[in-house]
C-alpha positions in Angstrom: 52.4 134.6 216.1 55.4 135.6 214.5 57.8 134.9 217.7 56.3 131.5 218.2 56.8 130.7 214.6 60.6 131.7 215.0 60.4 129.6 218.7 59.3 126.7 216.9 61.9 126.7 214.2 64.6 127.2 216.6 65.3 123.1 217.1 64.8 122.5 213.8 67.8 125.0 213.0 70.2 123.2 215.3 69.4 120.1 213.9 70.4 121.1 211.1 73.2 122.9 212.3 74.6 119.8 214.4 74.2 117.7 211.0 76.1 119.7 208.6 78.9 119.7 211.6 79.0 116.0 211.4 78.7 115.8 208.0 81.8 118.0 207.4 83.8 116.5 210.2 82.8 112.8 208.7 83.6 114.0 205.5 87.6 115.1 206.6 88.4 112.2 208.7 87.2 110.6 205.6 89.7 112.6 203.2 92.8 113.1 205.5 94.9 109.8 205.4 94.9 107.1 208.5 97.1 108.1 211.5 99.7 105.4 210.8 100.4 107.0 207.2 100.7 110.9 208.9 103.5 109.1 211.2 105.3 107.6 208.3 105.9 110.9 206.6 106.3 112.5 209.9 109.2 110.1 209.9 110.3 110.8 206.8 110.6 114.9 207.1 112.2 114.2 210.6 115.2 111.5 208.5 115.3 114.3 205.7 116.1 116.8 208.1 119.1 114.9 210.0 117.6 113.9 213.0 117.9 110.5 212.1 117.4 108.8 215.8 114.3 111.1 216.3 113.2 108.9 212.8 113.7 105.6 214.0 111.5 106.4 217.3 108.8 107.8 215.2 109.4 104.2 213.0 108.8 102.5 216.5 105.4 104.3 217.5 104.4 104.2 213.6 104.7 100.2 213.9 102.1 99.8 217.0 99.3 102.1 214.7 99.8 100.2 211.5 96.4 98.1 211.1 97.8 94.7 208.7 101.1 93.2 208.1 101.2 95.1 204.5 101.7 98.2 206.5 103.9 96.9 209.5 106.3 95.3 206.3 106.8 98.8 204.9 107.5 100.1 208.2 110.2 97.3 209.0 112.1 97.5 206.0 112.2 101.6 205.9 113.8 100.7 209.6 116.0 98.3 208.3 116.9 100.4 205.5 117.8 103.5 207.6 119.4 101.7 210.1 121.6 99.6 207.3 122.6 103.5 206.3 123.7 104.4 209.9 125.8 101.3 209.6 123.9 99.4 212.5 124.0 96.3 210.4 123.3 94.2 213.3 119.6 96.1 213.7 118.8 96.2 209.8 119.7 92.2 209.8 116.8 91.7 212.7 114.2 94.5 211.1 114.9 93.1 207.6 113.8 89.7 209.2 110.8 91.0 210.7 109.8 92.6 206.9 110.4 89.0 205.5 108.0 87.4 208.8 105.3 89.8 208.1 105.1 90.9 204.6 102.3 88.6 202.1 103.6 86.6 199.3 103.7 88.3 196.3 104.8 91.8 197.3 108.1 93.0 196.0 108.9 94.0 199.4 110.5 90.5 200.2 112.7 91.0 196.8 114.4 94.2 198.5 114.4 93.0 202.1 116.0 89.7 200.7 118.5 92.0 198.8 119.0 94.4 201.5 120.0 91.2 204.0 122.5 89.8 201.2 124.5 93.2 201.1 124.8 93.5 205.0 128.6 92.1 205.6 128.7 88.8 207.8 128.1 89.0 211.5 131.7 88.6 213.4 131.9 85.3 215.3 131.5 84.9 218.7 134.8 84.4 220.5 135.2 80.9 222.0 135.8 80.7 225.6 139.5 79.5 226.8 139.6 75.7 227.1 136.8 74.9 224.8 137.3 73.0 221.6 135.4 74.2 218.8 132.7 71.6 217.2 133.4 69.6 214.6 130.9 68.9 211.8 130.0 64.9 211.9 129.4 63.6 208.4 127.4 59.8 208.6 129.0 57.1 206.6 127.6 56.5 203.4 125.4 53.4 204.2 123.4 56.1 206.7 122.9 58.9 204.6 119.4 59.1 202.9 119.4 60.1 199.4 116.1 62.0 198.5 114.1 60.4 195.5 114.2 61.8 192.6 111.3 64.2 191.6 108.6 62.2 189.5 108.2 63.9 186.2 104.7 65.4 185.3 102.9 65.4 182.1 105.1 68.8 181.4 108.0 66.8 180.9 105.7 64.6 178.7 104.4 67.1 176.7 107.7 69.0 176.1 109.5 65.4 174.5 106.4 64.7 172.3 106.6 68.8 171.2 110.2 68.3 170.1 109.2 65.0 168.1 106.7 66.9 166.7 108.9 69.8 165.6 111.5 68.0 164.1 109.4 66.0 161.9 107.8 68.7 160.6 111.0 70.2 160.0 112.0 66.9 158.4 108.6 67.1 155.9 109.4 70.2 154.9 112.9 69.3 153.6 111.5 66.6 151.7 108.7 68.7 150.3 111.3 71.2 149.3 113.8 68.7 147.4 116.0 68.0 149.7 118.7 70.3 148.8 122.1 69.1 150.0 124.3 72.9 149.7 121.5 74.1 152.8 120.1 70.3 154.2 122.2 70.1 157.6 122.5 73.8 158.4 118.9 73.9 158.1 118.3 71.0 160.5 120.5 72.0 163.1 119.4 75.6 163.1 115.7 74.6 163.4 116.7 72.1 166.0 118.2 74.6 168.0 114.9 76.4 167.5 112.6 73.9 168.6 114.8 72.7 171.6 114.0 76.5 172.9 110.6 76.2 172.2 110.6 72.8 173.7 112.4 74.2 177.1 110.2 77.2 177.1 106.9 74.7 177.4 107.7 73.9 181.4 108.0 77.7 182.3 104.5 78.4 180.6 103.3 75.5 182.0 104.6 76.5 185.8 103.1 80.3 184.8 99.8 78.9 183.8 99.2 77.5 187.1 100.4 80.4 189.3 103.6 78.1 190.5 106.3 80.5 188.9 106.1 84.2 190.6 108.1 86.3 188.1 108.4 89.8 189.2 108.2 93.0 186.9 112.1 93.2 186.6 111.6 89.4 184.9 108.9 90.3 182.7 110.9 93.3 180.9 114.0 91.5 180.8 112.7 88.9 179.2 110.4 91.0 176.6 113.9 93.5 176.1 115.8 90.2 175.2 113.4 88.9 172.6 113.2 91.8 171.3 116.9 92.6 171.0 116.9 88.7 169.6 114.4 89.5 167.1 115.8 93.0 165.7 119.1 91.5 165.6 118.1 88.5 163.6 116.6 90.7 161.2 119.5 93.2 161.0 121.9 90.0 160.2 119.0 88.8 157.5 118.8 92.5 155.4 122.5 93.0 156.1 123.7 89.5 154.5 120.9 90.3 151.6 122.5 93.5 151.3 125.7 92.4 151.0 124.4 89.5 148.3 123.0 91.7 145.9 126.0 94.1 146.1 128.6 91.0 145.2 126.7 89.5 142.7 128.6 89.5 139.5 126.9 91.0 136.0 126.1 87.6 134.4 125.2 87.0 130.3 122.4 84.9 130.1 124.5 82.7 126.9 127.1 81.8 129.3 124.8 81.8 132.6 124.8 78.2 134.8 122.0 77.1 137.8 121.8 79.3 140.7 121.6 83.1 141.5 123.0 85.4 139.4 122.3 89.0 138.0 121.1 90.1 134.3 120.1 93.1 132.9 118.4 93.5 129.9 115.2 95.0 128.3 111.5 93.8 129.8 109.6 92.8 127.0 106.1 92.2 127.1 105.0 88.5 126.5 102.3 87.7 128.7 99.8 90.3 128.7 99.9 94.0 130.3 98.5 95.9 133.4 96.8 98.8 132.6 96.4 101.4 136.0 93.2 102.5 136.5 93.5 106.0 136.8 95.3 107.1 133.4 95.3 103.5 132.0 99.2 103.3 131.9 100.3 100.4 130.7 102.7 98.7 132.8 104.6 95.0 133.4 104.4 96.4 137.2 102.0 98.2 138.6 101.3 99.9 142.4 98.7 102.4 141.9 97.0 103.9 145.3 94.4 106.7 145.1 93.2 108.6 148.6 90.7 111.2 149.2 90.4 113.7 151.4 87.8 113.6 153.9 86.4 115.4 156.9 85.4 113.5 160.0 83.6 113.9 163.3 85.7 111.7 166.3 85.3 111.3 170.4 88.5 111.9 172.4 88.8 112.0 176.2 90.1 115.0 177.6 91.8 114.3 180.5 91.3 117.8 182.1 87.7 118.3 182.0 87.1 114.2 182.6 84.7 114.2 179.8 84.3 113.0 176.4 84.4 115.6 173.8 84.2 115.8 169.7 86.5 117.3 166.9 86.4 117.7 163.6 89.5 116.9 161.5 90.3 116.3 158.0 92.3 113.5 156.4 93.3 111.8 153.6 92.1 108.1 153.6 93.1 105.5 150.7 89.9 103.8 148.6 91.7 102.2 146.4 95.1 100.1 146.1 96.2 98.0 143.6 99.7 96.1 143.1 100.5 93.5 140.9 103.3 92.5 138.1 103.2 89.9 135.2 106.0 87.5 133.6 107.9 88.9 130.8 111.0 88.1 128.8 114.3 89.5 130.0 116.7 90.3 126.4 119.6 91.1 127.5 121.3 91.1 123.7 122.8 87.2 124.2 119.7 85.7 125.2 116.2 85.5 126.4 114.6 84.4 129.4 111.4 84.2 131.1 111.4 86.0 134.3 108.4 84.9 136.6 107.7 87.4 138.9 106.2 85.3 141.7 107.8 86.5 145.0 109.9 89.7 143.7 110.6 92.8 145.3 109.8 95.4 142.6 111.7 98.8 142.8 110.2 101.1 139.7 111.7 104.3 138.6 108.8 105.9 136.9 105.9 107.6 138.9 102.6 109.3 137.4 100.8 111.5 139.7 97.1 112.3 139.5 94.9 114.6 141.3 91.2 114.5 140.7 92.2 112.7 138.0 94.0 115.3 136.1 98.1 114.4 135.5 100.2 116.9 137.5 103.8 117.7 138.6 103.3 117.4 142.2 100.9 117.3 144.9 98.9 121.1 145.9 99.8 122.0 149.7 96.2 122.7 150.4 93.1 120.3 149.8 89.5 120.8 149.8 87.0 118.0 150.5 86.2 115.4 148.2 90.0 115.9 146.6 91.2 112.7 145.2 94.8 112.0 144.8 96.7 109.2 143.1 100.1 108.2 142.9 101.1 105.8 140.1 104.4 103.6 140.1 105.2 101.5 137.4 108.0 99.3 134.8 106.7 100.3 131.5 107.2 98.0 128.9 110.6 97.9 127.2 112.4 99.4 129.8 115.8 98.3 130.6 115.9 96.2 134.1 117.9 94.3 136.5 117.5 90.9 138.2 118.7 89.3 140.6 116.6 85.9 140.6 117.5 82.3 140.3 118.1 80.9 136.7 117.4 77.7 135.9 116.4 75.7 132.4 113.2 74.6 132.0 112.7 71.0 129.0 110.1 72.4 126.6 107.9 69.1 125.7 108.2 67.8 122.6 111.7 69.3 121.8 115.2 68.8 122.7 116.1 72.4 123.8 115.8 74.3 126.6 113.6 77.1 127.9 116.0 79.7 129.8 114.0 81.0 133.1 114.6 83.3 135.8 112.5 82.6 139.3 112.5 83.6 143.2 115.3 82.3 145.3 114.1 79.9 148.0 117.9 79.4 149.4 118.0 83.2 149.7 114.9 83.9 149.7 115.1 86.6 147.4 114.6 88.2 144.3 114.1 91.5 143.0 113.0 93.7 139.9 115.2 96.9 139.6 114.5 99.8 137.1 116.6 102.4 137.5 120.0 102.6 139.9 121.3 99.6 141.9 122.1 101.9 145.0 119.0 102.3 146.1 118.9 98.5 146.8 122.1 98.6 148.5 120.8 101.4 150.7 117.7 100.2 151.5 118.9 96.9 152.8 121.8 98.5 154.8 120.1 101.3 156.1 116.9 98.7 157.4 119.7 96.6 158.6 121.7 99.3 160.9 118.3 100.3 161.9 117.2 97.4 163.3 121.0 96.6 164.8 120.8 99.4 167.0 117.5 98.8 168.1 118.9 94.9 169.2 122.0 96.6 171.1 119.9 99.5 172.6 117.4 96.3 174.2 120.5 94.5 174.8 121.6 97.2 177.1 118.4 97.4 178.5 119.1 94.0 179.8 122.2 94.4 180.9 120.8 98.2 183.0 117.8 95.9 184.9 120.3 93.2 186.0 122.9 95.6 187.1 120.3 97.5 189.0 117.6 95.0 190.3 114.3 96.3 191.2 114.8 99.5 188.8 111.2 98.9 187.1 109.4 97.9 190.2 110.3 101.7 191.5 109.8 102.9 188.8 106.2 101.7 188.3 105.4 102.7 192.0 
């Protein structure tokens, strides 16, 4: 019974057998890569190891297995490529054609082929046979030649005009809204013309992008993201530079003998209008930026890319619940005069700083936390302290009297105005030190630039 029982489990054994075999064997011709791709790198050992005519058969029998015109491209232009190297120009110029016949639109491969044909050296001309004169190019009198009509122009064209229009006359509101000041009225206008003629031209590109007319390849895209961003960091740089340089060559003024404009007073802040009062502490204060954080433990997801899998951690932080900055009007005394400063728009810069934790005053900060520590860092202008500002003065007609209310305001022209207890350097350093910053970071995009056009195609090889 036993034997029979083995007899009849014999077939179902080979089954079995025969379809793990096919399983495994489907499995690796699965995995292992098409035969046209083993030939390429076959190709590309042979070409590493010198035997470069060896390469160029192996490119010939690697053409016939390639199974679409993505493939046979590759193939063409390697060809090309290696044969451009062996200085066979005349056989890259034909297998850099058949890259350009076969490849699809789109791939970068036409970019290099198309570069690869302009830096093969012109073909020598044929010479002309003895007795033959050589042809002469026939141009057709004027009254024969057909001109070609001029494109029609689209609703981009449209759209682009009526943009412009609209730009400028919002520019031109805005002056009027503003007062129509006549020391900044045409530099303004021609600057923001200059800017809205670029947004203007810019309209037809995003226009031909939208509506996949425009093929723009990856060299393009960071090129042009490098150059507004070197545009943008340098056009800051220039802004905190020329700020920089205002406050430093502002003159000390004396508010009895000050006239309209900007200028720079110090004096004593005295309280006129009311005080802040933080909220841990309850310091008063004519500024105030008060920000308390608390230490906290908490449970996040990652992904860890060498198990594949989501995991959890546990860390601790310190996370800010409350924030509070704010400053009010108060009256500048500088021993000749009083003014009202109004603090709409300043840049503050206190010198005194209160630190709390868990509500206790201390010195400094512990290194180590527990949870549930709270921590709060207090900087504020007390009252009476002696300040400096650099604001706009101008006189203000009380009502009902015939003087005049001295007042000190932000800058609109310069757009600045600041609030200084303590040393002037660290508002010179602060604005030159943002500025350098942000100059380098223009020049090091600028050279960015100036690396993809000198070496085109750098960031498609890269990506691949």
């Amino acid at each position: 019974m036993l034997s029979e029982a083995m007899r009849a489990s014999v077939p179902a054994v080979i089954v079995m057998v025969v379809a793990c075999a096919v399983s495994s064997y489907a499995q690796r011709q699965a995995s292992a890569p098409p035969k046209w791709k083993q030939e390429f790198q076959r190709a590309r050992q042979v070409w590493d190891n010198g035997e470069s005519d060896r390469a160029l058969r192996i490119l010939e029998k690697t053409l016939v297995l390639a199974p679409d015109n993505t493939a046979r491209a590759q193939i063409a232009f390697r060809y090309a490529d290696w044969s451009h190297q062996l200085g066979r120009y005349s056989t890259a110029r034909q297998w850099y054609q058949k890259c350009l016949d076969v490849a699809p639109e789109g791939s970068d491969l036409i970019r290099r082929a198309t570069a690869g044909l302009k830096s093969l050296p012109p073909p020598a001309p044929a010479p002309a046979l003895p007795g033959t004169v050589p042809p002469v190019a026939v141009t057709p009198p004027h009254w024969r030649q057909v001109r070609e009509p001029a494109p029609e122009r689209g609703p981009v064209y449209a759209a682009a005009v009526v943009m412009l229009v609209m730009l400028f006359g919002f520019l031109l509101v805005l002056r009027w809204a503003s007062g129509w000041r006549k020391e900044a009225f045409f530099a303004q206008v021609l600057l923001s013309a200059l800017l809205a003629g670029a947004g203007t031209m810019m309209l037809p590109l995003a226009w031909l992008a939208l509506v996949q007319e425009l093929n723009i390849q990856p060299d393009g895209w960071m090129a042009g993201a490098l150059t507004l961003g070197s545009v943008g960091c340098l056009a800051f740089a220039a802004r905190s530079w020329q700020q920089g340089q205002l406050l430093r060559s502002t003159p000390l003024t004396r508010l009895r003998s000050a006239s309209h404009g900007f200028l720079k007073v110090r004096g004593v802040a005295e309280p006129a209008f009311g005080l802040l009062n933080s909220r841990v502490g309850d310091i008063p204060a004519l500024y105030l930026h008060e920000v308390s954080e608390r230490y906290v433990r908490r449970t996040e997801s990652y992904y860890d890319s060498q198990s594949k899998r989501w995991k959890t951690r546990t860390v601790y932080r310190w996370e800010t619940i409350y924030s509070f900055v704010q400053g009010v009007n108060f009256i500048m005394d500088d021993g000749t005069g009083k003014a009202i400063v109004e603090v709409q728009g300043a840049e503050f810069h206190p010198q005194h700083v209160a630190l709390f934790y868990n509500y206790t005053p201390v010195r400094s900060f512990p290194w180590f936390a527990s949870v549930g520590d709270v921590r709060t860092r207090v900087s504020y202008i007390p009252p009476n302290a002696t300040v400096t500002v650099w604001a706009r003065y101008y006189e203000h007609d009380l009502p009902g009297t015939t003087r005049d209310e001295m007042r000190l305001q932000y800058d609109r022209f310069h757009r600045c105005m600041v609030v200084l207890e303590g040393q002037e350097s660290k508002v010179y350093s602060s604005r030159t030190g943002t500025g350098l910053a942000l100059a380098v970071m223009g020049v090091l995009m600028a050279l960015g630039v100036l690396f993809i056009l000198l070496n085109p195609g750098i960031v498609a090889t890269f990506a691949e």
